[in-house]
C-alpha positions in Angstrom: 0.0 0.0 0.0 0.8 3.7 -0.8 2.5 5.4 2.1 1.8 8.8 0.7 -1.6 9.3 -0.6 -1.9 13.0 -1.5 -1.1 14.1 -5.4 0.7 17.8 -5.8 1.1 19.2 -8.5 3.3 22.4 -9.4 4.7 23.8 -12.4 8.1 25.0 -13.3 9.3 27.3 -15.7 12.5 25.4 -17.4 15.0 27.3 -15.4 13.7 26.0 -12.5 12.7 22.4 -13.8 16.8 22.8 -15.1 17.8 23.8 -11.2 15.5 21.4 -9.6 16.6 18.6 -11.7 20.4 19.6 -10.7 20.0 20.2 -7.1 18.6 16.9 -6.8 21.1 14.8 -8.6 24.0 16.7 -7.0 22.2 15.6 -3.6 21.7 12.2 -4.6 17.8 12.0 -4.1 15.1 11.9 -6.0 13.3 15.4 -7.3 10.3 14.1 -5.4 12.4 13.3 -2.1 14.3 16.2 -2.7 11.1 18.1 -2.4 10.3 16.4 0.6 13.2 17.5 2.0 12.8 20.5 1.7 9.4 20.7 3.3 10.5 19.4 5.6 13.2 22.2 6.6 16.5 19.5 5.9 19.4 20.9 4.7 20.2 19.1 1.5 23.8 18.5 1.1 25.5 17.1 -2.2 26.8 14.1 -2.5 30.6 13.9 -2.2 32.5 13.5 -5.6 34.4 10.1 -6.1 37.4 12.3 -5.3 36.4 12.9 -2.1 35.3 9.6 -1.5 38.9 8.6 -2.5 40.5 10.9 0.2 38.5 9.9 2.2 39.2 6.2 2.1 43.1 6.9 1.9 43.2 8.8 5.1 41.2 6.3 6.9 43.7 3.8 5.9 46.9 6.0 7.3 44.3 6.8 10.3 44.0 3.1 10.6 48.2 2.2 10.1 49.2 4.9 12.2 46.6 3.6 14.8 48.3 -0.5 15.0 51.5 1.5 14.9 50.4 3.6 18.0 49.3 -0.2 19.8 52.0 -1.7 18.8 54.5 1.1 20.2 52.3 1.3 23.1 53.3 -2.5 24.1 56.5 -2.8 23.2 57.3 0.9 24.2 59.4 1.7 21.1 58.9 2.3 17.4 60.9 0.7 14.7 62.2 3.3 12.4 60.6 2.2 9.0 57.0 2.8 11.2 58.3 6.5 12.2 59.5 6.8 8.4 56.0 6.3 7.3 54.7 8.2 9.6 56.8 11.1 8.8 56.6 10.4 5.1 52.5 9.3 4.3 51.1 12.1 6.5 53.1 15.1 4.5 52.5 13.6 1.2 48.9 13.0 1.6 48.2 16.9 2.9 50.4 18.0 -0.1 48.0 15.3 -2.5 45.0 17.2 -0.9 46.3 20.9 -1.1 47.1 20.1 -5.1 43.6 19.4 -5.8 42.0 21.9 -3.3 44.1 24.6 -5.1 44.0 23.7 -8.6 40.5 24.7 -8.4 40.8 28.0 -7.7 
């Protein structure tokens, strides 16, 4: 059975068909849940890019090394030096990854 039961109709001048249409994809919803959304005061956010999602996923994988470097320090209370060599080397590199494509934007 229908969950919603009550039809709207609106019209849109193609501008704002175009916008709507946009907004909605960027956001990842449906025009229709998009709407919704909007009624109901939510503030739609787009979807991150795959190249976000990318950075994303690398930086919880040095998160996650650095982190079983940090227990494995933490028990044998020192660090061997290829783990402090990727710590100094993958944290640096990664920001410098990121600034490139933040500023190449611009």
């Amino acid at each position: 059975m229908r969950r919603r039961t009550i039809k709207k109709q609106l019209w849109l001048d193609t501008n704002e068909n175009k916008l709507l249409k946009q907004k909605a994809d960027k956001s990842g919803l449906t025009e229709s849940e998009f709407l919704r959304s909007c009624i109901k005061g939510y503030k739609v956010k787009e979807q991150p890019t795959e190249e976000i999602k990318t950075f994303q996923r690398e930086i919880s994988g040095i998160a996650n090394n650095i982190n079983q470097i940090a227990r494995v320090v933490n028990v044998a209370r020192c660090i061997k030096d290829e783990d402090l060599e990727y710590i100094k080397k993958t944290i640096p590199q990664f920001i410098l990854k990121f600034q490139k494509k933040v500023y190449s934007r611009e």
